[in-house]
Backbone as CSV, one residue per row, in Angstrom:
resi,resn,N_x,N_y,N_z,CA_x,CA_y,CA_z,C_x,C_y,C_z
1,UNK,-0.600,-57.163,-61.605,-0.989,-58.049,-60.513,-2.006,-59.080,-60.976
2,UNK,-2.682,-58.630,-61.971,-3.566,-59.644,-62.633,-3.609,-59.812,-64.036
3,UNK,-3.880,-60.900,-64.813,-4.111,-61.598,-65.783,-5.269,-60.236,-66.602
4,UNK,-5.268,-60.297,-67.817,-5.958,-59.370,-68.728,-7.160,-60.106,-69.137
5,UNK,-7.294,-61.274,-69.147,-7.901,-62.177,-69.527,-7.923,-63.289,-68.691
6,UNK,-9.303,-63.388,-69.427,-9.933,-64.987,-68.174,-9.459,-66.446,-69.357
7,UNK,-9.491,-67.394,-68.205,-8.430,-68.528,-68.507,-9.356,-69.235,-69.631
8,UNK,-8.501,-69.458,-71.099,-9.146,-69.789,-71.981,-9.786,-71.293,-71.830
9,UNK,-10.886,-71.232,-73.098,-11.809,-72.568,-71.858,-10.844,-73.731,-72.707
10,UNK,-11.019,-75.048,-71.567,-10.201,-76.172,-72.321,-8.626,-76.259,-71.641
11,UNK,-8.503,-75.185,-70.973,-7.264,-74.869,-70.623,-7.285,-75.651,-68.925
12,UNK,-6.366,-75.796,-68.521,-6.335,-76.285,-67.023,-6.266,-74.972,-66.435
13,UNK,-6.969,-75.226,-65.107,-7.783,-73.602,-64.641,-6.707,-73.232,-63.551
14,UNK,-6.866,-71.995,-63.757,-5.461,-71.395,-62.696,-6.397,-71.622,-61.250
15,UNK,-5.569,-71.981,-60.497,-5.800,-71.937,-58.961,-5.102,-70.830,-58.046
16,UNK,-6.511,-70.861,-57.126,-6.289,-69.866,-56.319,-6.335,-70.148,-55.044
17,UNK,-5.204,-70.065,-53.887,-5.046,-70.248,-52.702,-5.142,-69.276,-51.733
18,UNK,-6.257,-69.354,-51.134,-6.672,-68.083,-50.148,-6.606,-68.921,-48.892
19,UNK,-5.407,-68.124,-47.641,-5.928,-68.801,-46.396,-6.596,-67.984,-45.820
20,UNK,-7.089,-68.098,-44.564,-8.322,-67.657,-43.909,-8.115,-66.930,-42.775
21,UNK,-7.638,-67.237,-41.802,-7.449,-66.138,-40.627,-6.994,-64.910,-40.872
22,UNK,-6.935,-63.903,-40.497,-6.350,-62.681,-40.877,-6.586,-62.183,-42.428
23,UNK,-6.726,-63.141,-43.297,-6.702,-62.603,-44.251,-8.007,-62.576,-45.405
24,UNK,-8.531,-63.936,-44.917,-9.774,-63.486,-45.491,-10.613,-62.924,-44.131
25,UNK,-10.286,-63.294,-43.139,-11.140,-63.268,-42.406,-10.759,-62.542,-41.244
26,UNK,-11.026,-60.918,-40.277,-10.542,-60.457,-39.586,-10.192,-61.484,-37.910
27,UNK,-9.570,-62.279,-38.088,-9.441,-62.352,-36.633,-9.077,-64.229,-36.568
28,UNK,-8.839,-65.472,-35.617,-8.965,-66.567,-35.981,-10.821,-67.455,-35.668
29,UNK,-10.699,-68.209,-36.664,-11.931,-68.847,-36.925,-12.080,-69.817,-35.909
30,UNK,-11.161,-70.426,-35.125,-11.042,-71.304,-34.600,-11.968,-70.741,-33.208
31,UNK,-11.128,-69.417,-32.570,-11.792,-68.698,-31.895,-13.781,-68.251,-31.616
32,UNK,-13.917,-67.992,-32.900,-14.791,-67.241,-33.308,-15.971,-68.798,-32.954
33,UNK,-15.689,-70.056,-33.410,-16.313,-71.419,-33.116,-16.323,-71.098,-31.692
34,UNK,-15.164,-71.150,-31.022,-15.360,-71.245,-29.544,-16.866,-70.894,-28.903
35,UNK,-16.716,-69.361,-29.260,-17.894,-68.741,-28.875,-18.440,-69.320,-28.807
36,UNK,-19.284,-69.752,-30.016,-20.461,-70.039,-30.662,-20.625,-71.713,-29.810
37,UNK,-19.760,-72.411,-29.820,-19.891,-73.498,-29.214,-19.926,-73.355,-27.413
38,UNK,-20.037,-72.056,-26.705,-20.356,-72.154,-26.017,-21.907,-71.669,-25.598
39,UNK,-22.059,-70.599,-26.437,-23.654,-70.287,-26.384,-24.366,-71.622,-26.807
40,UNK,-24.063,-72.827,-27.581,-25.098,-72.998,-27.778,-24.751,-74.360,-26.564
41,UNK,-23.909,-74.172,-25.849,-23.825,-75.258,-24.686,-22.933,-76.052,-24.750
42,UNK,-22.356,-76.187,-25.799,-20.812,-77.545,-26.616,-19.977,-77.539,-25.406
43,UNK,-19.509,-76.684,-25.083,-18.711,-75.962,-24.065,-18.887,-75.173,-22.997
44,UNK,-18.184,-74.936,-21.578,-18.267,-74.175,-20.609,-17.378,-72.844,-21.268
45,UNK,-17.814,-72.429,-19.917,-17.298,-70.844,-20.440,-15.266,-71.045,-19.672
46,UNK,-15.180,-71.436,-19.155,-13.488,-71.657,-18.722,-12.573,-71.494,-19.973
47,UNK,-13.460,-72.585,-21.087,-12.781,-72.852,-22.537,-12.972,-71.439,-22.897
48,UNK,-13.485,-70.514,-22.966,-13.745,-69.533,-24.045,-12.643,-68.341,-23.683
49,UNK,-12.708,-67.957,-22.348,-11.677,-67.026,-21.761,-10.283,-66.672,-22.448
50,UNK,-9.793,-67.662,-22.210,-8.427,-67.533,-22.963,-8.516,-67.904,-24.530
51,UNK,-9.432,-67.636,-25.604,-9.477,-67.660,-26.490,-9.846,-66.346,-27.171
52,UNK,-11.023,-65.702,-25.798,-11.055,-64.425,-26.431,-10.034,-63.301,-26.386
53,UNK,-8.699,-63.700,-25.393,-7.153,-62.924,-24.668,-6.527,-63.438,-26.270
54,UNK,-6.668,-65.002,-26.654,-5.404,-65.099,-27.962,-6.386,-64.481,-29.323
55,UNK,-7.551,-64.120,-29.098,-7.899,-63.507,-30.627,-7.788,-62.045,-30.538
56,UNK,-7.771,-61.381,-29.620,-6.902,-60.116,-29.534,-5.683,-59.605,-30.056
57,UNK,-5.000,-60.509,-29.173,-3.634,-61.017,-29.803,-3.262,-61.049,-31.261
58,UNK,-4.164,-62.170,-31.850,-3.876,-62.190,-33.043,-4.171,-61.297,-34.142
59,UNK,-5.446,-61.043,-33.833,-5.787,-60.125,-34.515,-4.740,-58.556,-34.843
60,UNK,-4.256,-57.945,-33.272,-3.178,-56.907,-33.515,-2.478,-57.019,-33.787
61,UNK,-1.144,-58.906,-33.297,0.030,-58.933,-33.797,0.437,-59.624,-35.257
62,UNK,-1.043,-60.802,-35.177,-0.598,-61.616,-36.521,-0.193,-62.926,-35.759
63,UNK,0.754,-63.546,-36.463,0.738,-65.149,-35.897,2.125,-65.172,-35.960
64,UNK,2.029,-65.915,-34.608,2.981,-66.323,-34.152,3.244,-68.196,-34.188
65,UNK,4.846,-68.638,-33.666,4.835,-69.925,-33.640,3.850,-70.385,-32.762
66,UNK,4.091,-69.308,-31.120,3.493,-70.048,-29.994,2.215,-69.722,-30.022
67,UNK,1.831,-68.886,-30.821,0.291,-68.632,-31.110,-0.473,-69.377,-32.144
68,UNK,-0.106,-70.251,-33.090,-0.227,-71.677,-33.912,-0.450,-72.463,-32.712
69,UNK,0.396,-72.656,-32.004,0.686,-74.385,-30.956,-0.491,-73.857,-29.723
70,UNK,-0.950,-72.634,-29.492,-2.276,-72.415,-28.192,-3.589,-72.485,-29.532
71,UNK,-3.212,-72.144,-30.496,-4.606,-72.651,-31.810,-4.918,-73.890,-31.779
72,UNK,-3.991,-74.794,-32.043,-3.964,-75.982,-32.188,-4.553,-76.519,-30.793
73,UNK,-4.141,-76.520,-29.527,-3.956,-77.204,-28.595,-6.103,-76.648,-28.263
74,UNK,-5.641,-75.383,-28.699,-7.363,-74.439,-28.291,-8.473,-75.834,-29.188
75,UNK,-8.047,-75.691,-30.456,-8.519,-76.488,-31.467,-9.134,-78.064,-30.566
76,UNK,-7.884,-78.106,-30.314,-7.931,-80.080,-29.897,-9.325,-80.368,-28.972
77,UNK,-8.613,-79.583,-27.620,-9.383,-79.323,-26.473,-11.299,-78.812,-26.672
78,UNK,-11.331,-77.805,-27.438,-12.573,-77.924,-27.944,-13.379,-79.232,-28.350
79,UNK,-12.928,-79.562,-29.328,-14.004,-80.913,-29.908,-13.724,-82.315,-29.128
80,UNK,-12.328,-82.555,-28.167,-12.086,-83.603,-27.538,-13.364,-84.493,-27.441
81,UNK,-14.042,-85.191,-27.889,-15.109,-86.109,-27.293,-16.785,-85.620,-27.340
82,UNK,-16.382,-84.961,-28.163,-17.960,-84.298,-29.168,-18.117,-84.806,-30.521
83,UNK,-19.643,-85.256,-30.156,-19.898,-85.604,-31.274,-19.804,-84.607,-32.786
84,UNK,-19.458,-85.611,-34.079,-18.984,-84.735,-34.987,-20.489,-83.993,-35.628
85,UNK,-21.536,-85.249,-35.161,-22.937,-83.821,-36.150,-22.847,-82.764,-35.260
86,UNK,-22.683,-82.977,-34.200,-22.465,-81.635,-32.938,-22.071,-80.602,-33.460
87,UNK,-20.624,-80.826,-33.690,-19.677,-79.740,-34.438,-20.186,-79.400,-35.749
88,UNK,-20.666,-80.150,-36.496,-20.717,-79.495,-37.646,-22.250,-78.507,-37.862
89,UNK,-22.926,-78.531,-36.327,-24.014,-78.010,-36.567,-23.534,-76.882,-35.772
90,UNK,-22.808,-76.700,-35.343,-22.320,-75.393,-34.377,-21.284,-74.602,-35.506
91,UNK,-20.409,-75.293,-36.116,-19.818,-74.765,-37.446,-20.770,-73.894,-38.371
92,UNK,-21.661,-74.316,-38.663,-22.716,-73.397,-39.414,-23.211,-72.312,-38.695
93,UNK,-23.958,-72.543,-37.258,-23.984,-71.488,-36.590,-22.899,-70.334,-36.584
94,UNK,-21.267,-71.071,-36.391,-20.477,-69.728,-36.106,-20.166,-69.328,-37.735
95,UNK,-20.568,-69.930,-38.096,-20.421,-69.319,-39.642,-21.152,-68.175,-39.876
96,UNK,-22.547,-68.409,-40.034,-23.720,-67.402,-39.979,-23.169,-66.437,-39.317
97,UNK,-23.230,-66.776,-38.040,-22.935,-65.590,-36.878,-21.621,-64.629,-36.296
98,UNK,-21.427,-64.988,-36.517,-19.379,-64.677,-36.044,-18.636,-64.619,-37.281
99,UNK,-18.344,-65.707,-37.669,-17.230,-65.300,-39.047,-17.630,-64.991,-40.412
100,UNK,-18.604,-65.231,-41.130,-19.241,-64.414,-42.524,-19.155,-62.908,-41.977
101,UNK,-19.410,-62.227,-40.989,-19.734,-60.844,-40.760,-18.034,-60.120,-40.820
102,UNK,-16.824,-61.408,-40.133,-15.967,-60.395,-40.281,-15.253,-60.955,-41.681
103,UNK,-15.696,-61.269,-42.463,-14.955,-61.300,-43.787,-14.778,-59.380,-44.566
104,UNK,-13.057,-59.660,-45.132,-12.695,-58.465,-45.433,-13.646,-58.486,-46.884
105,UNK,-14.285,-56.950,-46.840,-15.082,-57.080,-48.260,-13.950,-56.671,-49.258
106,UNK,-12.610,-56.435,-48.666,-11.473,-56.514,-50.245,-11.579,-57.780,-50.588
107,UNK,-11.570,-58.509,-49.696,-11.239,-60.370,-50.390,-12.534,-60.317,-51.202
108,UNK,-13.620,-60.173,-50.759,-14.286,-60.664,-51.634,-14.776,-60.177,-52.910
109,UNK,-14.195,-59.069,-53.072,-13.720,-58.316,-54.095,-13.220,-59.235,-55.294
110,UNK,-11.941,-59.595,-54.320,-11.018,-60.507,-55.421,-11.086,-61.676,-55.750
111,UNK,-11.867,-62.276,-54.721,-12.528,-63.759,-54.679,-13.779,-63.726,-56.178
112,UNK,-14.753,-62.406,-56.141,-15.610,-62.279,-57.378,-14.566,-62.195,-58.814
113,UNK,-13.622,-61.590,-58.536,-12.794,-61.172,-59.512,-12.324,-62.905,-59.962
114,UNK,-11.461,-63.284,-59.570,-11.521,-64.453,-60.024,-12.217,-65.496,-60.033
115,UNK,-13.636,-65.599,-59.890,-14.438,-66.636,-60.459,-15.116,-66.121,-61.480
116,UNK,-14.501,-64.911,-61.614,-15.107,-64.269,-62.959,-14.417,-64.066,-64.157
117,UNK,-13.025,-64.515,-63.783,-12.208,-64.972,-64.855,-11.886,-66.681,-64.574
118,UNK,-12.940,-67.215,-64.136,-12.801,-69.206,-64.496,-11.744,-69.365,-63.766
119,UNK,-11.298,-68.944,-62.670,-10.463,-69.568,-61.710,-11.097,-70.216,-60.473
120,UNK,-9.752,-71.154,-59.889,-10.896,-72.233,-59.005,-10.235,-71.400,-58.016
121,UNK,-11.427,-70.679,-56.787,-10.750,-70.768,-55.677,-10.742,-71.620,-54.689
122,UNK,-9.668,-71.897,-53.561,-9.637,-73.095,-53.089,-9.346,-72.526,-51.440
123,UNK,-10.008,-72.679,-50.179,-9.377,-72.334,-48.958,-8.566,-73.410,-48.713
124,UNK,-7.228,-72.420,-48.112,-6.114,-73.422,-47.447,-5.549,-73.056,-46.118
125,UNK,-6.065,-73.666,-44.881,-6.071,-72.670,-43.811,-6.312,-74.293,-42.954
126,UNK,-5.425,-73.485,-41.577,-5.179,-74.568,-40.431,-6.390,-74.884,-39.568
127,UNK,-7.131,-74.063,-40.178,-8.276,-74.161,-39.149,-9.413,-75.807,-39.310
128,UNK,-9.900,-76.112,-39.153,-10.758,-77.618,-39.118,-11.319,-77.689,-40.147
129,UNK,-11.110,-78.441,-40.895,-11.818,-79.243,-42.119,-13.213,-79.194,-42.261
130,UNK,-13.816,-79.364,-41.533,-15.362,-79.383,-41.697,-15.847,-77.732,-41.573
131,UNK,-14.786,-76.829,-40.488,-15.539,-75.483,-40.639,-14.970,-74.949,-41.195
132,UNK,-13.950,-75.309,-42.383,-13.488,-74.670,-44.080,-14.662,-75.044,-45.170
133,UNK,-15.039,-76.102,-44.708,-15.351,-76.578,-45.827,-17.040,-75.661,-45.889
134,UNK,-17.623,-75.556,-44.518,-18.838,-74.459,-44.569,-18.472,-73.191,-45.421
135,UNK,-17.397,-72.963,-45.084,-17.045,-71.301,-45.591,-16.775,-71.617,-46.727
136,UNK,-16.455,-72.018,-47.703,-16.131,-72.785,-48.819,-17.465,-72.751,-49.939
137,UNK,-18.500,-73.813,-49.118,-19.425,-73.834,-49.341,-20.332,-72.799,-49.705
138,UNK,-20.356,-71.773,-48.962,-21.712,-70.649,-48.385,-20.887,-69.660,-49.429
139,UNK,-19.512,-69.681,-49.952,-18.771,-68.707,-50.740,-19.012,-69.212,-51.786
140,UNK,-19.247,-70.415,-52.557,-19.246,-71.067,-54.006,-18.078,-71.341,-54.557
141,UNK,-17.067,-71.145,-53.670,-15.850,-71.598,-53.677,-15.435,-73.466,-54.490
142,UNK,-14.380,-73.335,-55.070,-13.951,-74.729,-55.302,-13.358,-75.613,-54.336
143,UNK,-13.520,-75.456,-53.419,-13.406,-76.698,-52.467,-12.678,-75.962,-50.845
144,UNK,-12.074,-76.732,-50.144,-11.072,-75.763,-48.947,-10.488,-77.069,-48.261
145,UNK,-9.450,-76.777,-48.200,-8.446,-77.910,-47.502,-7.993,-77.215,-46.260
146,UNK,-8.829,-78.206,-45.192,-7.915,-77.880,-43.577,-7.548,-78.725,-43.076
147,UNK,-7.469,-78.404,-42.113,-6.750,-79.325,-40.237,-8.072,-80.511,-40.018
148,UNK,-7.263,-81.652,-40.942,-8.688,-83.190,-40.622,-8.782,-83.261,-38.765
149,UNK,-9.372,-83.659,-38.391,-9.511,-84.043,-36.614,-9.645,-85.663,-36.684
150,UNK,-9.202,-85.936,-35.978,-10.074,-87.513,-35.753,-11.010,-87.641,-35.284
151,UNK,-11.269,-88.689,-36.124,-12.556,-89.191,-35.437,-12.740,-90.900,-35.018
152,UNK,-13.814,-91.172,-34.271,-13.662,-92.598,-33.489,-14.862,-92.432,-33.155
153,UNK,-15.925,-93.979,-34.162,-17.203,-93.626,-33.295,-18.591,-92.846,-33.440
154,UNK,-18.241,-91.416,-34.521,-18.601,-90.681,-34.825,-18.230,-89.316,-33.519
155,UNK,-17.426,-89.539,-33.097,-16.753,-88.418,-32.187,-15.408,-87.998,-32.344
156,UNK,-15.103,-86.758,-32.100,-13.689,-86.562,-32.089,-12.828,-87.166,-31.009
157,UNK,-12.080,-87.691,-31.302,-10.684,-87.968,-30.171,-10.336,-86.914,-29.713
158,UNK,-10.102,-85.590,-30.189,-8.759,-84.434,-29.372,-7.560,-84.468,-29.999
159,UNK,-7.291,-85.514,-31.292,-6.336,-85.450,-31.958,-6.424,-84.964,-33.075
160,UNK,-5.033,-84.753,-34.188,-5.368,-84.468,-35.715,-4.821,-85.250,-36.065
161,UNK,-5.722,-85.731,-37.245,-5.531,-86.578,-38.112,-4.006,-86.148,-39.033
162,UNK,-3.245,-86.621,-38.875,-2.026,-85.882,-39.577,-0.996,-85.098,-39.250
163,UNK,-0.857,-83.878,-40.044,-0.593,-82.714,-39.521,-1.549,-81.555,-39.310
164,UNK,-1.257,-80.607,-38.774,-1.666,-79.319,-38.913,-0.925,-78.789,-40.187
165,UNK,-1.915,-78.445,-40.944,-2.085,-77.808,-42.159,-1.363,-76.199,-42.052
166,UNK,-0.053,-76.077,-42.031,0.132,-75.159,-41.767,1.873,-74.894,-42.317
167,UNK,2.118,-73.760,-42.692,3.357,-73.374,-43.029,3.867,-74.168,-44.367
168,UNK,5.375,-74.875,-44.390,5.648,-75.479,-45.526,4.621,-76.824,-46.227
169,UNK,3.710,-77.487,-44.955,2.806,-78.328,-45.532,1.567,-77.560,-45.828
170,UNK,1.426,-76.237,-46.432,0.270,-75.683,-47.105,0.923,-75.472,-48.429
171,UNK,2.107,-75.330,-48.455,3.077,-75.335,-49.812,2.857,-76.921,-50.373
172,UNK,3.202,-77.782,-49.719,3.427,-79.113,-49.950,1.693,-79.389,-50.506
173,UNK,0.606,-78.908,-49.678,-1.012,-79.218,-50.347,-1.054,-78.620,-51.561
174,UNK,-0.753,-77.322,-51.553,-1.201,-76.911,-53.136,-0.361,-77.650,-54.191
175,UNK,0.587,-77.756,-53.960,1.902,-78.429,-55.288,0.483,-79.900,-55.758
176,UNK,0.233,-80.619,-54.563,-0.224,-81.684,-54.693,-1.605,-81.937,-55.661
177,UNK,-2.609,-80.512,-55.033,-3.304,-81.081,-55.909,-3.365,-80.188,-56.833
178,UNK,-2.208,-79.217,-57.004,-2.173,-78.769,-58.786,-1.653,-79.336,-59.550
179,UNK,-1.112,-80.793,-59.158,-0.071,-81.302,-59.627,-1.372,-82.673,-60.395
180,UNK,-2.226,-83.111,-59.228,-3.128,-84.163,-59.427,-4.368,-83.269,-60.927
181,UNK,-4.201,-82.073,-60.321,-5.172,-81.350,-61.709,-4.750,-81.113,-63.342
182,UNK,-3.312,-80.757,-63.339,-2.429,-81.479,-64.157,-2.105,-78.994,-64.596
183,UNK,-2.376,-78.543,-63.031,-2.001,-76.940,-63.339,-0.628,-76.574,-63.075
184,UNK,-0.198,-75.763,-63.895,1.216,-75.239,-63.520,0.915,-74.223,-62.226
185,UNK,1.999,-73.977,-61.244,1.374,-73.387,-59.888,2.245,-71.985,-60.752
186,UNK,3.115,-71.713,-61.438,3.534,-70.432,-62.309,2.084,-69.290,-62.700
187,UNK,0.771,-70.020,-62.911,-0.052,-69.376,-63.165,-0.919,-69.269,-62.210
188,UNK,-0.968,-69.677,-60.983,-1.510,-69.675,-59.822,-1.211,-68.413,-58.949
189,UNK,-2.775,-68.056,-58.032,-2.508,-67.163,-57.268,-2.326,-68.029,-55.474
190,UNK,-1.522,-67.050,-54.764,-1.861,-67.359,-53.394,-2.115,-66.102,-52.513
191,UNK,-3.172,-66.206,-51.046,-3.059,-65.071,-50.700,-3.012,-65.434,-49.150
192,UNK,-2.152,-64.685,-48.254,-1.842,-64.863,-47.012,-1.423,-63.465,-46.030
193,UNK,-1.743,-63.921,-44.822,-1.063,-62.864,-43.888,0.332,-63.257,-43.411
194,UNK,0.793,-63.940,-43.111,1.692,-64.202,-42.551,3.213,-65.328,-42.809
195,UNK,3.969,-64.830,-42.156,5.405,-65.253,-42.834,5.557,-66.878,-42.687
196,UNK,4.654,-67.182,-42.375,4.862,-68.799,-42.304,4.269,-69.157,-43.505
197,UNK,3.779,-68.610,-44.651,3.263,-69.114,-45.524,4.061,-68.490,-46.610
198,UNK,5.241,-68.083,-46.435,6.183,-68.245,-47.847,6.125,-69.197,-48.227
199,UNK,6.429,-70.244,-48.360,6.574,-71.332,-48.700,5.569,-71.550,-50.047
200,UNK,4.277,-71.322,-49.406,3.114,-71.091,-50.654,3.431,-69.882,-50.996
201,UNK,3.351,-68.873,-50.839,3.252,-67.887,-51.737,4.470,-67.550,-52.517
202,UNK,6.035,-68.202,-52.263,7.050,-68.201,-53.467,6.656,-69.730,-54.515
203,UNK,5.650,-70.456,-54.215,5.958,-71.579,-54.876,4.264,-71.365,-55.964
204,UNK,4.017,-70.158,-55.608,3.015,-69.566,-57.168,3.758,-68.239,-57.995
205,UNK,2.829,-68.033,-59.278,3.560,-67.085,-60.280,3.127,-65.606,-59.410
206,UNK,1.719,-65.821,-58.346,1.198,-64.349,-57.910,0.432,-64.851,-56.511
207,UNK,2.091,-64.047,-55.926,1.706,-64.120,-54.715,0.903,-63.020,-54.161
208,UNK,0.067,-62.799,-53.125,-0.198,-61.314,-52.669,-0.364,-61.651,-51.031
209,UNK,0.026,-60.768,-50.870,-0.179,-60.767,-49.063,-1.605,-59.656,-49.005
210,UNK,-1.874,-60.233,-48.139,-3.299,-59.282,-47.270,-2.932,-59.239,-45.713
211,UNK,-3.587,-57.727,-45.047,-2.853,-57.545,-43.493,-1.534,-58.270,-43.153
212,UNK,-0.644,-58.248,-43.392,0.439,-59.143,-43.592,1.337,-58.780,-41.978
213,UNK,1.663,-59.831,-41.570,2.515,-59.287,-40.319,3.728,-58.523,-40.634
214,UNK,4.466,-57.865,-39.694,5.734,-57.447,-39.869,7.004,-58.110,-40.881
215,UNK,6.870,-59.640,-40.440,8.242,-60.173,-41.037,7.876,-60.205,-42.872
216,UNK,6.344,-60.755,-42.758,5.914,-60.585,-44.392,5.764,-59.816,-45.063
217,UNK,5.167,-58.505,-44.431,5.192,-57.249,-44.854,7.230,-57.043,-45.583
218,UNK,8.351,-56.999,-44.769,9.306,-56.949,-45.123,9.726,-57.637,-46.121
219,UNK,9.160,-58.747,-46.406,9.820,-60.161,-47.464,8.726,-59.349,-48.358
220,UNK,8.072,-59.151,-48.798,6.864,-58.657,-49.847,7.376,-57.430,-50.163
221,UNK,7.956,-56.480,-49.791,8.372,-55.290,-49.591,9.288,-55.264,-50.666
222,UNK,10.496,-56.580,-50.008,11.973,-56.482,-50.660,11.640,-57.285,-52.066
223,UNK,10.874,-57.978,-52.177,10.881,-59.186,-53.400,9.242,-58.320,-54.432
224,UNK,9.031,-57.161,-54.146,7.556,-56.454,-54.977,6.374,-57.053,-55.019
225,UNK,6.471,-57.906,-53.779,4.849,-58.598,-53.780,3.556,-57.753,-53.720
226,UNK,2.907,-57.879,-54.476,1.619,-56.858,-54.263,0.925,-57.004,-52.573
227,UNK,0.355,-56.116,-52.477,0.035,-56.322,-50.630,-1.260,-55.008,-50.817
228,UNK,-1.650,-56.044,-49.656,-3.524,-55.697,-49.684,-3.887,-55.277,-48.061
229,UNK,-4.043,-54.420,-47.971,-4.535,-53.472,-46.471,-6.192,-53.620,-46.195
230,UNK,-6.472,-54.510,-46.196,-8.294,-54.183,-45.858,-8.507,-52.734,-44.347
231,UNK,-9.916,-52.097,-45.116,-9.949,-50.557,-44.732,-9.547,-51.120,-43.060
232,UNK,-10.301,-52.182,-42.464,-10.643,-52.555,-41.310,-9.412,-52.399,-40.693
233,UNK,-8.231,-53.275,-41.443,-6.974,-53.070,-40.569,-5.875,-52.072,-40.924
234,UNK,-6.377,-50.550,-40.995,-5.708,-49.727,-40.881,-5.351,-49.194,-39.692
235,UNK,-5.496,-49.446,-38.811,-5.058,-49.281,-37.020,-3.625,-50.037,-37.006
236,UNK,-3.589,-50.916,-37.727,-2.451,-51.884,-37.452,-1.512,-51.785,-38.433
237,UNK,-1.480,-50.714,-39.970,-0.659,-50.806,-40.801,0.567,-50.448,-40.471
238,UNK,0.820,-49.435,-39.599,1.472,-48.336,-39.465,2.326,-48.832,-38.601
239,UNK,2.303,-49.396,-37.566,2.539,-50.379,-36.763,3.272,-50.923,-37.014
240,UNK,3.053,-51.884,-37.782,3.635,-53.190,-38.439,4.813,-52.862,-39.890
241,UNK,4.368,-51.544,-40.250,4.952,-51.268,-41.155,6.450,-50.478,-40.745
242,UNK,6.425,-49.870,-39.984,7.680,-49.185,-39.165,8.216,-50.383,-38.290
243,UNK,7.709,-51.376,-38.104,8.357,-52.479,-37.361,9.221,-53.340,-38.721
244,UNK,8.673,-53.457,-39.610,8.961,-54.269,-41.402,10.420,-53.392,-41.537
245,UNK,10.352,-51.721,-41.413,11.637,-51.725,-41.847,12.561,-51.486,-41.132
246,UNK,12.281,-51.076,-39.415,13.047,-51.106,-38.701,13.990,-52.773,-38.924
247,UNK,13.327,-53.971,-39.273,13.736,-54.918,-39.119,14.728,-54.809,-40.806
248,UNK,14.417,-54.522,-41.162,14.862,-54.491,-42.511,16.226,-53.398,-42.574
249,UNK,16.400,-52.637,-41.706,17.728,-51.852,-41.492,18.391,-52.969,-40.742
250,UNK,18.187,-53.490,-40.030,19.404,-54.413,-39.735,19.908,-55.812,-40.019
């Protein structure tokens, strides 16, 4: 599952693609902001309700399409017409407070493991650009690519800049800038929960799933992907895992 040796120096550095909800991180981040942006006033409490019903959700089932498109829409609706130092000072807050605490200590296991063999790690996750780039930061991480927002003004619009960073265009980001670094993605790791991120994890030499939903759990299963259970989500292996091959008998 891993390299014997750290990447000789001079060499173009293997990259490493870790996304973030579920897998580095127990639960969605997007959520976990909510909160935090309502204690400190960003927001009423109306917004928070149905965010703390879809991080339940996610957290037990994993991700879904229509659970991406209430992220996104959760996403928009939050920062609609807030200022961006706003957000990015409430980003640090839910950083500190809410999401550093539920990071899986397997990831960061493997996250030490490879900056200790000279690999870059990189977050690649749908969640907002500016509160990747904290977690990024506060980890010593090599950089983190998310979901840009617009901006106008020094405020958000309620729109994204682009796309949502998500599924075959997280495949399409890494190609890009391993391609601009001049790395083969053959020697690259990726790590994910969920089946929307094949795309990245067949288009590196080492893929690994972490808490992986049902459908990924099955595709990892059939193709020998290594797969990573953090202690935390052992309530949900068993689960998901008799659902992987029930689906897999037919």
């Amino acid at each position: 599952m891993t390299p014997s040796r750290a990447t000789p120096a001079g060499s173009p550095p293997v990259m490493v693609f870790v996304d973030v909800d579920n897998t580095l991180v127990k639960g969605a981040t997007i959520y976990m902001f909510g909160i935090e942006a309502w204690k400190s006033g960003l927001i009423k409490w109306h917004h928070v309700l149905p965010a703390l019903f879809q991080q339940r959700n996610f957290i037990r089932k994993g991700e879904t399409t229509k659970r991406v498109k209430s992220t996104r829409e959760r996403a928009q609706s939050l920062v609609a017409g807030h200022r961006v130092e706003d957000f990015e000072k409430v980003a640090e807050s839910a950083w500190r407070r809410s999401i550093a605490p539920k990071i899986f200590p397997e990831m960061i296991e493997r996250i030490t493991w490879h900056k200790s063999q000279g690999h870059q790690v990189w977050l690649l996750t749908a969640s907002p650009q500016a509160l990747a780039s904290v977690m990024a930061r506060d980890l010593a991480l090599a950089g983190a690519m998310g979901t840009a927002l617009e901006e106008k003004d020094g405020a958000f619009t309620g729109e994204i800049d682009g796309e949502l960073l998500h599924g075959p265009l997280k495949a399409e980001a890494a190609a890009a800038h391993a391609q601009t670094s001049q790395v083969d993605l053959a020697h690259c790791y990726a790590y994910s929960d969920s089946v929307a991120d094949i795309p990245l994890l067949t288009s590196v030499g080492h893929p690994v799933v972490v808490n992986p939903d049902h459908a990924l759990l099955a595709h990892a299963t059939a193709n020998g992907w290594p797969v990573i259970w953090p202690t935390s989500t052992n309530r949900h292996q068993s689960h998901r895992s008799k659902k992987a091959e029930k689906n897999a008998g037919h």
